[in-house]
C-alpha positions, -999 to 999 in steps of 0.1 A, spaced: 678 -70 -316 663 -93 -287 627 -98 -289 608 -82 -257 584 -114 -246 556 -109 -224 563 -124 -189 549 -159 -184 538 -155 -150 517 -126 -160 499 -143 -188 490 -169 -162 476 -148 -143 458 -131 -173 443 -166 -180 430 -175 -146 414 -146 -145 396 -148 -177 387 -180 -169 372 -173 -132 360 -137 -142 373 -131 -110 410 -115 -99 402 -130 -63 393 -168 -73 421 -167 -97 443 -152 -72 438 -181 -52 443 -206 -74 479 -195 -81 487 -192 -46 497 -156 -46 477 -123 -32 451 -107 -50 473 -75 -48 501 -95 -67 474 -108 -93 467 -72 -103 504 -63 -103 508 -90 -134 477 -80 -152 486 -45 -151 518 -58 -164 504 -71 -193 488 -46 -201 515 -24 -197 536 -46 -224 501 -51 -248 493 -16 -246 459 -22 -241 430 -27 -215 425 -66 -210 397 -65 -186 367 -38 -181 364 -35 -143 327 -25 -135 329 -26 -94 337 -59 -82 326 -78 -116 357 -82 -139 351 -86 -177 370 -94 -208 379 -63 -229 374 -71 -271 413 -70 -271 414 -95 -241 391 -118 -257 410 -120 -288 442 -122 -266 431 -144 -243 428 -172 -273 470 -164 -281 475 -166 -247 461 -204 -241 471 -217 -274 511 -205 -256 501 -215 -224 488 -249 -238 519 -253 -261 544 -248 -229 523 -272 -209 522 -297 -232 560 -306 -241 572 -338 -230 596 -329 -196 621 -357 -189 611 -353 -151 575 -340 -152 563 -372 -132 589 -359 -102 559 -341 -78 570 -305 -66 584 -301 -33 560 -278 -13 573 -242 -8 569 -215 14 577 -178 6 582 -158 40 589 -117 38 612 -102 67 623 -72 76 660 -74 74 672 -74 113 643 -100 122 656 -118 93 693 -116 104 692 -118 142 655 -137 152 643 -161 119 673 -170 106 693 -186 138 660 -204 142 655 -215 112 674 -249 114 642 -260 141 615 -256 112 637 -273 85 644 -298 109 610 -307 117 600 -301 84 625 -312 59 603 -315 26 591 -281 28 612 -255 6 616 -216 26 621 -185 5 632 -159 24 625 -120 11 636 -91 25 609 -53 31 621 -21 43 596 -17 75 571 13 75 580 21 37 567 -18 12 532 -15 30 515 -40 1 517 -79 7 540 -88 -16 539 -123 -37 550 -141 -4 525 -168 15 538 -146 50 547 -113 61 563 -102 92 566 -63 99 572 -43 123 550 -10 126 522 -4 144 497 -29 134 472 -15 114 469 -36 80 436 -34 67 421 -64 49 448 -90 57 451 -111 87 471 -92 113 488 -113 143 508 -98 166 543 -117 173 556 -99 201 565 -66 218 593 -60 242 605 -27 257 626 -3 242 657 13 263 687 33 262 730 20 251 757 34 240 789 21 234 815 22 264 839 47 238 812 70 232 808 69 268 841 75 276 839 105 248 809 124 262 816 116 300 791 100 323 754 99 316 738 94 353 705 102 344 681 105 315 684 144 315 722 140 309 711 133 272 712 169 265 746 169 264 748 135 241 741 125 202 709 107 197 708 87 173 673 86 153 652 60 136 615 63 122 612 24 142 622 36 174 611 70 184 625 89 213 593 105 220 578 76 241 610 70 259 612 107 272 577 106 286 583 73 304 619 96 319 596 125 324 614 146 304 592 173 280 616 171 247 609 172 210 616 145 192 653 149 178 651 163 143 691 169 136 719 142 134 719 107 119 691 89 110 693 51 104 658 34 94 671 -1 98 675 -15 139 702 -36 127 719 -7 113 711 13 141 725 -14 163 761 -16 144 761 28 148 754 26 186 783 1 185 807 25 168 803 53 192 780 78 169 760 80 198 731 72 219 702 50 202 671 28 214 678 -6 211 659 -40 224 671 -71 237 665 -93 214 689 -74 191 710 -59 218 715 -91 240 748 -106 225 767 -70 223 752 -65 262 766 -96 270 800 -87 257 803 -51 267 803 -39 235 771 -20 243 758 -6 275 724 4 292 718 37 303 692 41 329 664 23 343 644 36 319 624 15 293 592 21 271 567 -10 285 548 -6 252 567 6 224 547 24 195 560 -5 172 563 -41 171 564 -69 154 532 -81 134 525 -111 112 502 -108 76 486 -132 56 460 -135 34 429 -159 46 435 -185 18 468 -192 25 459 -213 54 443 -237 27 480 -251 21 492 -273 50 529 -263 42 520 -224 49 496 -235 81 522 -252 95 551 -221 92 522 -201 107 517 -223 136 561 -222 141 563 -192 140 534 -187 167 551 -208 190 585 -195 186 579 -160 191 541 -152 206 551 -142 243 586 -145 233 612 -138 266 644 -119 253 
């Protein structure tokens, strides 16, 4: 039987912490958020079985099991770091880790991305993927972008950019469901549903008095909601950013003069402050201010 090891990144994190009697210095000094920190200790203590730290407000304390831990732990740590590496001279290449939602991912960051690697050649971009409105925590990444409504305590919160919200269908659906003329023609169509873009706002700004749709699909992905507009399941909310290249080629079409100015959601980026200390991260941060803050479609 394989022997269950204790994860390596999580007695790091055990050690800084011991060592700084603080989850937020040592948090720091591994480059990762305090959120993730505690995620590893927890861990830990998870695979130990005990309590490592006594937590007494914000002062963080060895438990008797940690202190006698913590001395296994170094002599490891200390034996890893001290055998000879053929290549340990070779200086590591700067990194940053960058979390996406998956359609800004697929149609906004990573068509761009040749400009920053460009520019930048020596610095090293991991790119995760988060479900919007559902992973709410920072994960282990130097930057977040999401797309919600903005309101992310205790983080640094930058909005990207907004843009309005409208109405397209695909011309087969159309020619399915006959003619929409006007927004109250929707009664007699599918609308297609998404937690990201609500129909609510876009019926007030049509000055019609409807519920929000609570039957038929739901996709909570724009991307995917995108490719079911484009197979004629019906009606959806789409933007032009996403929409533009199906627009373009008929593939989708716009329904109305209709738009919501100020959509409930957009697209926000998330940091934490200490980040900014790395001039790799700084300088992704800076990009991706430039590319997209005040962004036309």
């Amino acid at each position: 039987m394989a022997t269950r090891l204790p994860p390596v990144h999580a007695l790091s994190a055990f050690e800084a912490a011991a060592r700084h009697h603080s989850f937020a210095l040592a948090a720091e000094e591994l480059c990762i958020t305090p959120s993730a920190l505690s995620h590893r200790i927890r861990l830990l203590e998870d695979y130990v079985g005990e309590r490592l730290f006594i937590r007494d407000g914000r002062s963080v304390g060895l438990s008797e099991f940690g202190r006698r831990y913590l001395e296994v732990v170094r002599a490891a740590l200390r034996t890893l770091s001290d055998f000879p590496m053929p290549h340990r001279s070779a200086s590591a290449q700067p990194r940053v880790k960058v979390t996406l939602p998956p359609t800004f991912a697929r149609y906004l960051f990573l068509p761009r991305l040749s400009e920053f690697t460009e520019r930048y050649p020596d610095i090293a971009v991991e790119v995760f993927l988060s479900v919007p409105l559902y992973d709410l925590s920072l994960s282990e990444s130097d930057i977040e972008v999401r797309f919600g409504a903005g309101k992310y305590p205790n983080i640094v919160t930058e909005k990207l950019f907004e843009e309005p919200a409208f109405a397209v269908a695909s011309p087969a659906y159309l020619e399915k469901v006959g003619p929409l003329r006007q927004p109250s023609d929707l009664a007699r169509a599918t609308l297609l549903r998404s937690a990201l873009e609500p129909w609510q706002p876009w019926f007030e700004a049509a000055g019609l008095d409807w519920p929000e749709p609570s039957a038929g699909l739901r996709v909570d992905d724009l991307g995917l909601l995108l490719e079911a507009i484009r197979l004629g399941y019906g009606v959806g909310l789409s933007r032009r950013h996403f929409a533009g290249d199906l627009l373009a080629r008929g593939q989708v079409v716009r329904l109305f003069d209709v738009q919501i100015a100020t959509p409930p959601h957009a697209y926000y980026m998330v940091y934490e402050r200490q980040v900014k200390d790395r001039p790799e991260v700084v300088v992704m941060l800076e990009w991706l201010r430039l590319l997209f803050s005040g962004a036309a479609p």
